[in-house]
C-alpha positions in Angstrom: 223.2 35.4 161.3 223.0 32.1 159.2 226.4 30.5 158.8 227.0 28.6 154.8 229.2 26.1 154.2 229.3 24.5 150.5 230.3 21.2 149.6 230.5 18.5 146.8 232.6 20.6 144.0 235.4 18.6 142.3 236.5 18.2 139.1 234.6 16.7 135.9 234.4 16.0 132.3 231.6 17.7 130.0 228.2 16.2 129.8 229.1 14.8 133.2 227.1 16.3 136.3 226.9 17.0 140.3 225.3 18.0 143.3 226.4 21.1 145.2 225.2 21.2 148.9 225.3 24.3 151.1 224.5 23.5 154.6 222.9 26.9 156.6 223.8 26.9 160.6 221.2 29.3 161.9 217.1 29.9 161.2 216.6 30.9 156.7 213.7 33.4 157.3 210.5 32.7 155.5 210.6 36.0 154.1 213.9 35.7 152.1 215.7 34.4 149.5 218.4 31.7 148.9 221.0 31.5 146.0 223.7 30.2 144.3 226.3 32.3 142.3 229.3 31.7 140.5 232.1 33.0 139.6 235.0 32.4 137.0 238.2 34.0 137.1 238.3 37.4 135.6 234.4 37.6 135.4 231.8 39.2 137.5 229.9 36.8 140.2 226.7 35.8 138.3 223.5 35.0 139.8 223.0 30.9 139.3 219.8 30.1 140.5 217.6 31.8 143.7 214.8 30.4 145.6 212.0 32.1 147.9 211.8 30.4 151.0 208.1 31.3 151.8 206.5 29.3 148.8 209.8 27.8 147.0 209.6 29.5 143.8 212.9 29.0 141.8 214.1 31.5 139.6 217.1 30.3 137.0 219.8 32.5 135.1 218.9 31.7 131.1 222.5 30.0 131.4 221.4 27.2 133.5 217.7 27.1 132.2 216.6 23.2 132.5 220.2 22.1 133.2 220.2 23.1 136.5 217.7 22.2 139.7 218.0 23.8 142.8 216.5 22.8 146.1 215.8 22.6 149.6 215.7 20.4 152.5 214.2 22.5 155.1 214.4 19.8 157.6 217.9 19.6 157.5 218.9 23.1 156.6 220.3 22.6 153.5 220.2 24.0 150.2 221.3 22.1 147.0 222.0 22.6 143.5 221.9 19.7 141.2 224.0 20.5 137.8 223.3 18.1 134.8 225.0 18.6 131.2 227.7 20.4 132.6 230.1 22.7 130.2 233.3 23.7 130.2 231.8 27.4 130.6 230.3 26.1 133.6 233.2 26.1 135.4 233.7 28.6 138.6 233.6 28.7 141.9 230.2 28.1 143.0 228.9 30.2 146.1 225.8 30.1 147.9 224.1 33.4 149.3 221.2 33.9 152.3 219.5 36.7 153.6 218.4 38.2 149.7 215.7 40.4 149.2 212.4 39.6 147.4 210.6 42.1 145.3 207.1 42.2 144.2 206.5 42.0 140.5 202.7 42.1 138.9 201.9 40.7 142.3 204.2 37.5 143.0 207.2 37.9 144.7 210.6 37.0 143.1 214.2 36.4 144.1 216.9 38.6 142.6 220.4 36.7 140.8 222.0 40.0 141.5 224.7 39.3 144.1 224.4 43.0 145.6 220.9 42.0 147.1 222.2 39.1 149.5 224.2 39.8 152.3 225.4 36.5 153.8 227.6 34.0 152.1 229.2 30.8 152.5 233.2 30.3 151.3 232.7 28.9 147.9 233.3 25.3 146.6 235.3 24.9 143.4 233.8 23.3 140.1 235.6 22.4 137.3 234.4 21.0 133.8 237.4 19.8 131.3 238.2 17.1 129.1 
């Protein structure tokens, strides 16, 4: 099973960005999808960004549209989420998630930003936006 670690949280003012990075012990499977998911106290987790590891399709929650970039550095094992712009409302706990399932829609496969699909997860790594 892939171990996750995330790193590179901390705390910033609006407008202000960073770089998440969630380093995967273990072999990602071609097959399968990677995310990163939030969550805010006293809301539901919420699906950030996913990625398909066969072709590296990205797939963005409408929140995050063009704000956020995420990526992957297969060589090293490592998955990254770049966060520009940030908002207050982007604060949360920032999580990232292996072993999700892809599904086949009108014939290209796509990565799910629903947490119940992905059963492997690193600790989390705090983000906070204030001024």
């Amino acid at each position: 099973q892939v171990q996750l670690m995330e790193s590179g949280g901390g705390s910033v003012q609006p407008g202000e960005w960073l770089r998440l990075a969630c380093a995967a012990s273990g072999i990602i499977s071609d097959f399968s999808c990677v995310a990163w998911f939030r969550q805010a106290p006293g809301k539901k987790r919420e699906g950030v960004a996913a990625l398909f590891a066969a072709d590296g399709s990205r797939f963005y929650a409408d929140s995050v549209q063009n704000r956020f970039t995420m990526s992957r550095d297969k060589s090293e094992n490592v998955l990254y989420l770049q966060m520009l712009s940030l908002k207050a409302e982007d604060t949360a706990m920032y999580y990232c998630a292996a072993e999700g399932r892809p599904s086949l829609h009108a014939g290209v496969w796509r990565c799910p930003l629903d947490d119940v699909e992905y059963s492997n997860w690193g600790q989390g790594t705090q983000v906070t936006v204030s001024s």
